[in-house]
C-alpha positions as CSV (number, residue, x, y, z in Angstrom):
1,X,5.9,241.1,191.7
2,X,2.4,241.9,192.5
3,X,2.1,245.6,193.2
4,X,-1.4,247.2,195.0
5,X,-2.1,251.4,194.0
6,X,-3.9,253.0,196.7
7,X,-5.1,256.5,196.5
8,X,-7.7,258.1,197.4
9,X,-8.8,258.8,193.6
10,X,-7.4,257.1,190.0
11,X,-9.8,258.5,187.7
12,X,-9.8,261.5,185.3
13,X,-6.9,263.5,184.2
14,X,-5.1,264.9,187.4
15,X,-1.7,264.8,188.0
16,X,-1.3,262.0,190.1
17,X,-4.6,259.7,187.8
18,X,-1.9,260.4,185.3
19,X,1.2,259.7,186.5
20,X,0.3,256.8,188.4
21,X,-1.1,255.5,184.9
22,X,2.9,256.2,183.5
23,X,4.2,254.1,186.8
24,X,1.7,250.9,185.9
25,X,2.9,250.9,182.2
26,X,6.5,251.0,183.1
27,X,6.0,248.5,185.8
28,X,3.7,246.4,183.6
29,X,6.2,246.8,180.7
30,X,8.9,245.2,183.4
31,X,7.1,242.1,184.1
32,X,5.3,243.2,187.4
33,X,1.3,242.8,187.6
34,X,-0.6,245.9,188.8
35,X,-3.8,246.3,191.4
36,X,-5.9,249.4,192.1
37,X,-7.6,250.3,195.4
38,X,-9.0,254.0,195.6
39,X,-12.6,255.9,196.3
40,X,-13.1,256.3,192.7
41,X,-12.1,254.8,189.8
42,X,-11.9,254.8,186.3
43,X,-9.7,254.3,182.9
44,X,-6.8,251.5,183.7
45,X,-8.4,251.4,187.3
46,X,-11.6,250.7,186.8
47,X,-11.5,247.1,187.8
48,X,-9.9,247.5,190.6
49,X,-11.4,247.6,194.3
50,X,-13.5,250.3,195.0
51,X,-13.6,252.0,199.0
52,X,-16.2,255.2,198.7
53,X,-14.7,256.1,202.2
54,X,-11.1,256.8,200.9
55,X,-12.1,259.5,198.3
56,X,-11.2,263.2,199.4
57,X,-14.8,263.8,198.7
58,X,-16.9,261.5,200.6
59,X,-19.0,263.3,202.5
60,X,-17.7,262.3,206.3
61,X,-14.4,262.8,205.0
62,X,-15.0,266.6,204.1
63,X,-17.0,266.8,207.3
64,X,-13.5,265.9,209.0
65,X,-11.7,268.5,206.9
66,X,-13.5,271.4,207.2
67,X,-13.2,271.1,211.8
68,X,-9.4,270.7,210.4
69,X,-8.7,273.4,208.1
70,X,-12.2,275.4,207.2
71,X,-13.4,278.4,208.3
72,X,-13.7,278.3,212.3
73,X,-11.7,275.1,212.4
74,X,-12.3,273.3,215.7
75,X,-9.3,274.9,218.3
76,X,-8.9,271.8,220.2
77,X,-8.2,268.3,218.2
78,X,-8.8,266.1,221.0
79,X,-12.4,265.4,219.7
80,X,-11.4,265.7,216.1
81,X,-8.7,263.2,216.6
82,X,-11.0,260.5,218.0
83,X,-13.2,261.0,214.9
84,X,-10.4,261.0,212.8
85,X,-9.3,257.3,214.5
86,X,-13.2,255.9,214.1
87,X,-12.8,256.5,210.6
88,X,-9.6,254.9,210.0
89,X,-11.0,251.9,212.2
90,X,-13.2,251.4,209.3
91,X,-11.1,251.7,206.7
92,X,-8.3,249.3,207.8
93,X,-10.1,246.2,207.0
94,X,-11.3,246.7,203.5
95,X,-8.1,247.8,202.9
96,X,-6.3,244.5,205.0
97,X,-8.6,242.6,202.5
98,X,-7.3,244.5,199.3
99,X,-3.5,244.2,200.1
100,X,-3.8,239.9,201.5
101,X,-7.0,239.0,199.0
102,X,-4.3,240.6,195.9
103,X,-1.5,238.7,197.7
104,X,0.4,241.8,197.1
105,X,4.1,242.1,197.4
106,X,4.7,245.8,197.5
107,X,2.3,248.7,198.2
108,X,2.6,252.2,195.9
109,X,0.7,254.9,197.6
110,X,-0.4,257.8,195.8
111,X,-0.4,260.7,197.5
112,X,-2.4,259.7,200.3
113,X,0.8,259.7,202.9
114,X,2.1,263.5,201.7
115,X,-1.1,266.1,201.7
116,X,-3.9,265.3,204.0
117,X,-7.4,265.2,201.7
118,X,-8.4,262.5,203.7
119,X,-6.9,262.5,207.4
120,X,-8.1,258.8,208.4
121,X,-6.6,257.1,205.3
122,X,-3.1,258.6,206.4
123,X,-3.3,257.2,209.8
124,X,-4.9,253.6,208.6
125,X,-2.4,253.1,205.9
126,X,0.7,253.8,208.5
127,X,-0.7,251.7,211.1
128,X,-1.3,248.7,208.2
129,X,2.2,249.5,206.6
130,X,3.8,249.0,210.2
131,X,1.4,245.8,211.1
132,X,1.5,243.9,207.9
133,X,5.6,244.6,207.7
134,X,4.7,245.0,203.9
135,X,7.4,246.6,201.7
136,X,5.7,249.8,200.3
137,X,6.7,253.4,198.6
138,X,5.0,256.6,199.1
139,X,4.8,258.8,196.2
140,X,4.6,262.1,197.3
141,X,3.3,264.5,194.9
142,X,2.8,267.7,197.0
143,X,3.1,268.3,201.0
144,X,1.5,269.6,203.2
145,X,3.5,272.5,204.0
146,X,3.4,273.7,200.8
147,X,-0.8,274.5,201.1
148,X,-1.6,277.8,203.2
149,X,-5.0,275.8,204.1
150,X,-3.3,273.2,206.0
151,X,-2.0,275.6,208.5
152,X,-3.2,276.7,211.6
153,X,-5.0,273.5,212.3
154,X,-4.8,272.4,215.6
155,X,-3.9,268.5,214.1
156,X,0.1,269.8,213.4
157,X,1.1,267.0,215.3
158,X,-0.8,264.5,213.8
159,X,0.5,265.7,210.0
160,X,4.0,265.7,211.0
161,X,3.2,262.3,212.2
162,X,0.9,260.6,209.2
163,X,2.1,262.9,206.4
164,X,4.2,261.3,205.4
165,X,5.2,258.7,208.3
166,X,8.6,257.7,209.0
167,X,8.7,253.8,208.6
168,X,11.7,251.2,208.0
169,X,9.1,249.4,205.7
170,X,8.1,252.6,203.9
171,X,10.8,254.2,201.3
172,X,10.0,257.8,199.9
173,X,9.6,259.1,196.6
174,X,9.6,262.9,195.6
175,X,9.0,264.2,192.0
176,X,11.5,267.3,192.6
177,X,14.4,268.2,194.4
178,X,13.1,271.5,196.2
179,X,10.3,268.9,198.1
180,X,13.5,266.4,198.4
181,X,15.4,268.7,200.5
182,X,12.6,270.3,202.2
183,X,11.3,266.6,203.5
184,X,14.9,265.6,204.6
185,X,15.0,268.9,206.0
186,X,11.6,268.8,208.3
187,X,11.3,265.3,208.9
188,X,14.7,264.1,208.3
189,X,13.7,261.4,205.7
190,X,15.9,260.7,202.5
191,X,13.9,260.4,199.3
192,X,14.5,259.7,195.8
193,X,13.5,262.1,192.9
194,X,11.7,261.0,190.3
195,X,10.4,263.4,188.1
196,X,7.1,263.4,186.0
197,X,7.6,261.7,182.7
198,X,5.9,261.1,179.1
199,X,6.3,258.7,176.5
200,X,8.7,260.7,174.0
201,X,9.6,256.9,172.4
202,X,6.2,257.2,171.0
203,X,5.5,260.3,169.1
204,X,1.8,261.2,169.6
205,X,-0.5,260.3,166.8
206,X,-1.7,263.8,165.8
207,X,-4.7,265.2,163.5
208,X,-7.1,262.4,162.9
209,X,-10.6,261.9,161.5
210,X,-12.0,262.1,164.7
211,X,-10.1,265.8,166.2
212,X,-9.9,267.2,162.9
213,X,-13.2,269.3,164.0
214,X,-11.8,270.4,167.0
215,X,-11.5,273.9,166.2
216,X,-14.7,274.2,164.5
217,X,-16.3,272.7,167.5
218,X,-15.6,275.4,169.6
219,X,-16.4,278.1,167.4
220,X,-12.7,279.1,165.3
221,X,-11.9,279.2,162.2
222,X,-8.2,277.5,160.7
223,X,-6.8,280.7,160.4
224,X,-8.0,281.7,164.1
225,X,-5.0,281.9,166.6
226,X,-5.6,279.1,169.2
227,X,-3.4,279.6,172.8
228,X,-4.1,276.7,174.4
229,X,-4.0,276.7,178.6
230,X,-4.3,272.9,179.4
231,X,-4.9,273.6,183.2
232,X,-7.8,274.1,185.7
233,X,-9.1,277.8,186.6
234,X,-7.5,277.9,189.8
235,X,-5.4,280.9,191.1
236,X,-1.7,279.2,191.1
237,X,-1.9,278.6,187.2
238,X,-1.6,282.2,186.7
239,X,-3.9,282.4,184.2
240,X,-4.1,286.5,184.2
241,X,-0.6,286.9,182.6
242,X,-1.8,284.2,179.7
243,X,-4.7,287.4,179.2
244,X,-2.1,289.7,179.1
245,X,-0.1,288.2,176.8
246,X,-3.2,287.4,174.4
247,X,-4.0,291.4,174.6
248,X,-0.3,291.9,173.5
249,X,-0.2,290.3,171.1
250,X,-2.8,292.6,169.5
251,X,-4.4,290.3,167.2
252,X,-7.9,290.4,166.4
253,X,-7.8,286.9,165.5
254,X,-6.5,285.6,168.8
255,X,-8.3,283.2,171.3
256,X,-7.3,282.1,175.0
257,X,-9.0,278.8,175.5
258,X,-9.2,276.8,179.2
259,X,-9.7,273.1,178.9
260,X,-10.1,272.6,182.3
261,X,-12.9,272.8,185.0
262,X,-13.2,275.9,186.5
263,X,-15.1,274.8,190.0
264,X,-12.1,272.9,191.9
265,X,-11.4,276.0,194.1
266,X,-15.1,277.9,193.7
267,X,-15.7,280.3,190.8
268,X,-14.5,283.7,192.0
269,X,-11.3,283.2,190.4
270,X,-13.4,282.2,186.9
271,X,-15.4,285.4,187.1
272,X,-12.8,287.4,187.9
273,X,-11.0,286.4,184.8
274,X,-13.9,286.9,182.6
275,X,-13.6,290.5,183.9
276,X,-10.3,291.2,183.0
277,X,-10.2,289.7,179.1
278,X,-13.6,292.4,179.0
279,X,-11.4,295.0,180.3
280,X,-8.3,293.5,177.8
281,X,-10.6,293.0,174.7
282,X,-9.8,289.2,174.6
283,X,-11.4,286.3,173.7
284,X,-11.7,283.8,176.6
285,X,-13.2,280.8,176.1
286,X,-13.8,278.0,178.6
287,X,-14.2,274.8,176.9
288,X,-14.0,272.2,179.4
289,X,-17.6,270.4,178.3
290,X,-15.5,269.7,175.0
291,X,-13.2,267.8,176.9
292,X,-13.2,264.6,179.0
293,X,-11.0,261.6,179.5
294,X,-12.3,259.7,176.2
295,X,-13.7,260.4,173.2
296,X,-17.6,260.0,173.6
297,X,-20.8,262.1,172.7
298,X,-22.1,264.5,175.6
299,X,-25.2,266.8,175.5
300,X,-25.7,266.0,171.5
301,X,-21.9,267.1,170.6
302,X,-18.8,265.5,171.0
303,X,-16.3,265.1,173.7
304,X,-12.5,265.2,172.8
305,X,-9.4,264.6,175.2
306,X,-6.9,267.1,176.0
307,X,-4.9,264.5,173.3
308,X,-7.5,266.3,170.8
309,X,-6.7,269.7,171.9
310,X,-2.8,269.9,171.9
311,X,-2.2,269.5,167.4
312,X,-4.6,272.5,167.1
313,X,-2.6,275.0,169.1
314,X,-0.7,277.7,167.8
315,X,0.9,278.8,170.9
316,X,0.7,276.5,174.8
317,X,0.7,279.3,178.0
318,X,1.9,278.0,181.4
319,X,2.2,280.9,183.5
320,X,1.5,279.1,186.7
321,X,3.4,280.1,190.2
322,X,3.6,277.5,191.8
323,X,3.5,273.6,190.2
324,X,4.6,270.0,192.0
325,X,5.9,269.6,188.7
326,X,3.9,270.4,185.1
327,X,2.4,268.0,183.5
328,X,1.2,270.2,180.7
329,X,4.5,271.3,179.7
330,X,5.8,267.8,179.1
331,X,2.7,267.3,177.3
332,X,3.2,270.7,175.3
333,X,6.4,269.4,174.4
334,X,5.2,266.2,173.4
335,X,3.0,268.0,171.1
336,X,5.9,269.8,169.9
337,X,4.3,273.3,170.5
338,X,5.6,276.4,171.3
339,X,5.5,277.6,175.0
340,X,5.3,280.2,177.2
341,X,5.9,279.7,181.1
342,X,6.7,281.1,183.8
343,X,9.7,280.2,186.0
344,X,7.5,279.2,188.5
345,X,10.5,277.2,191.8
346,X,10.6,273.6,190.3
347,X,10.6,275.0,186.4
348,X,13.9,276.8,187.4
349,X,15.4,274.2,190.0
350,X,14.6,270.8,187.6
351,X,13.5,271.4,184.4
352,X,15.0,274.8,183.0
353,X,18.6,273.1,183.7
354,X,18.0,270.5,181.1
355,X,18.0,273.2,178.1
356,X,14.5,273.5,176.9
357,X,14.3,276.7,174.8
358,X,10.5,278.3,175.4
359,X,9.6,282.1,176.2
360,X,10.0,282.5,179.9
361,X,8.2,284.9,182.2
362,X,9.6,286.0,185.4
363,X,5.9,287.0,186.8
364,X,4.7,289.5,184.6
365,X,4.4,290.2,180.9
366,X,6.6,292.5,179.3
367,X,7.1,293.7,175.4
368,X,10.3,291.5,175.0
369,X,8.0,288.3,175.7
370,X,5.9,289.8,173.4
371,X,8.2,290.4,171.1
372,X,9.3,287.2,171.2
373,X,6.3,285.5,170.7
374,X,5.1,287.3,167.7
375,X,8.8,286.4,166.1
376,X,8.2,282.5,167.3
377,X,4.7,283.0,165.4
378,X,6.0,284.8,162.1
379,X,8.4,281.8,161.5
380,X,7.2,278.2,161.3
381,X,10.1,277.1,160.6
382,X,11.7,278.5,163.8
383,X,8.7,276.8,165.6
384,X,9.4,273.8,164.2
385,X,13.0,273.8,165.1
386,X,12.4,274.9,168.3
387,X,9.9,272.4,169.1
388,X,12.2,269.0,167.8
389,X,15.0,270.2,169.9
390,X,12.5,270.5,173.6
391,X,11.1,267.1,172.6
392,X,14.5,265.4,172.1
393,X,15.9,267.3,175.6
394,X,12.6,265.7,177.3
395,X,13.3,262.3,176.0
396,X,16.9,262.3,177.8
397,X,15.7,263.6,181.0
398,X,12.0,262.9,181.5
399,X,10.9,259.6,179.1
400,X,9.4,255.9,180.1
401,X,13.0,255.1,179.7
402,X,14.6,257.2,182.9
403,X,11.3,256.4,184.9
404,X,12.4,252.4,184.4
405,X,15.7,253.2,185.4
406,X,14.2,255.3,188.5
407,X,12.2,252.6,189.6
408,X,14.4,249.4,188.8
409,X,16.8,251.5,191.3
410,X,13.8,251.9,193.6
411,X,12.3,248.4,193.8
């Protein structure tokens, strides 16, 4: 079968670049060929067909978003709306081109039918879906409903319309079973779940010659103690009760390190962070210029991936509140570290069930988590343990393997 991507980006290390990634070796893996269509590209994508106008950030497209949802957003959408349809009248053909040029057979859209970052692209790839009578599956990562910035703008209709549509042509994925029921709920449209996965058949590769240097890149020492939080700086990651728990701890040699950007929301989040380890007396370091999608040289020093980061850390945090799903704590497992989290809805509801064993949070940091932690640290052995038995849990209920099954079900 030939089988089109569109999104509005597949490039860099966010959660749906990455998982859609995991589908295309699956698929590939199962005989099916693979095209890419998005506004930016990159990695396995890069060759694919490149549409400036369907990435989140090209500028008209954030000109249409902020009348939608900014600050002062427009009251009346009559005017927006009409924009909105000029903008999908240019996108349609590119994209007719893409799906009958590719002679594709099935359409897997990323994202781009569930939360609005680009409002035209939703309404062009419903009306092409419908027109074209081309099989297709939306994978819906996160909704719309579940963003405060996508309410009170005066386009409700339209989202309950475009995002996602409700099409005989169009089948529905979900990656957990709170956004299952909610969608079947509102909109009264079945999905199937299919959770995020990782490749536990292929144990990760570990310390090389190239990574071995990681930690004295970033300024610690082998007998430093390296928490690792593998996320953005953005508010729902929770990243305060990772401080806490570093102050706790009440080791001089301890260091919080971010590998992520910490610009995706604005920075007031990033400096008020900074405060608080001042006020906590702990050492947080932001090292996302040490990390990018491949290895390369950048600014006269190297440039690890987060692949580079993981085998150095002593201890993973992922105190987030709220996540689709969590990437980084299948990759956390992968790397058979020990964990922290926090029972943020879809940890409790699909992933606690399965019997992972890490040191949970229920929104706060309190001395048995600390307690726990320092006995996790004291014993390697217990680590170690601890660690085999979560990696061998993941690769029963969140491998390659199940996502085959998920999607030979599917197609």
């Amino acid at each position: 079968m030939r089988i089109g991507f569109i999104s509005t980006r597949l490039c860099g290390t966010d959660g749906v670049s990455l998982e859609t990634d995991k589908w295309r070796r699956v698929l590939q893996r199962m005989g099916h060929e693979t095209f890419f269509c998005a506004g930016e590209l990159g990695g396995y994508a890069q060759n694919g067909t490149l549409i400036p106008l369907l990435h989140f950030a090209h500028p008209r497209i954030v000109a249409l978003n902020r009348r939608a949802f900014g600050i002062g957003a427009e009251r009346t959408g009559s005017l927006l709306r009409a924009d909105i349809e000029q903008v999908s009248a240019e996108l349609c053909p590119p994209l007719r081109r893409f799906i009958l040029e590719n002679r594709l057979n099935l359409l897997i859209i990323e994202n781009a039918l569930a939360i609005p970052m680009n409002l035209p692209l939703g309404a062009c790839l419903a009306g092409l879906i419908g027109d074209l009578e081309i099989p297709a599956i939306a994978h819906n990562h996160d909704f719309f409903w579940e963003r405060e910035r996508f309410q009170g703008t005066p386009l409700l209709d339209f989202l309950e319309t475009f995002f996602p549509p409700q099409l005989p042509n169009l089948r529905h994925v979900t990656i957990n079973s709170i956004a299952q029921r909610r969608l079947l709920a509102r909109r009264g449209i079945e999905s199937l779940v299919i959770p995020n996965v990782h490749d536990f058949a292929h144990p990760p590769a570990g310390l090389d010659d190239y990574n071995r240097d990681f930690r004295a890149a970033i300024g610690l020492g082998p007998q430093d103690l390296l928490i690792l939080q593998p996320t953005r700086v953005i508010r729902r990651k929770g990243i305060e009760m990772a401080l806490e728990l570093t102050s706790a701890l009440g080791r001089e040699n301890a260091h919080l390190i971010i590998t992520h950007s910490a610009t995706d929301e604005g920075r007031a989040y990033w400096h008020w962070l900074q405060h608080e380890a001042r006020m906590l007396q702990v050492d947080l370091r932001l090292v996302d210029n040490f990390i990018g999608t491949r290895r390369s040289r950048r600014n006269g020093h190297k440039v690890y991936t987060l692949w580079d980061a993981y085998p150095h850390a002593d201890l993973v945090t992922y105190p987030s509140l709220y996540e689709g799903f969590g990437n980084a704590l299948l990759e956390a497992i992968y790397f058979r570290r020990p964990v922290v989290v926090n029972r943020y809805p879809v940890y409790s509801a699909d992933i606690k069930p399965a019997g992972f064993e890490f040191v949970e949070l229920a929104g706060f940091v309190d001395n048995s988590h600390v307690r726990q932690i320092k006995e996790l640290l004291d014993n390697l052995a217990r680590v170690a343990a601890v660690a085999e038995r979560n990696y061998r849990v993941a690769r029963q209920h969140f491998s390659f393997e199940i996502l085959a099954e998920k999607l030979t079900l599917l197609l």
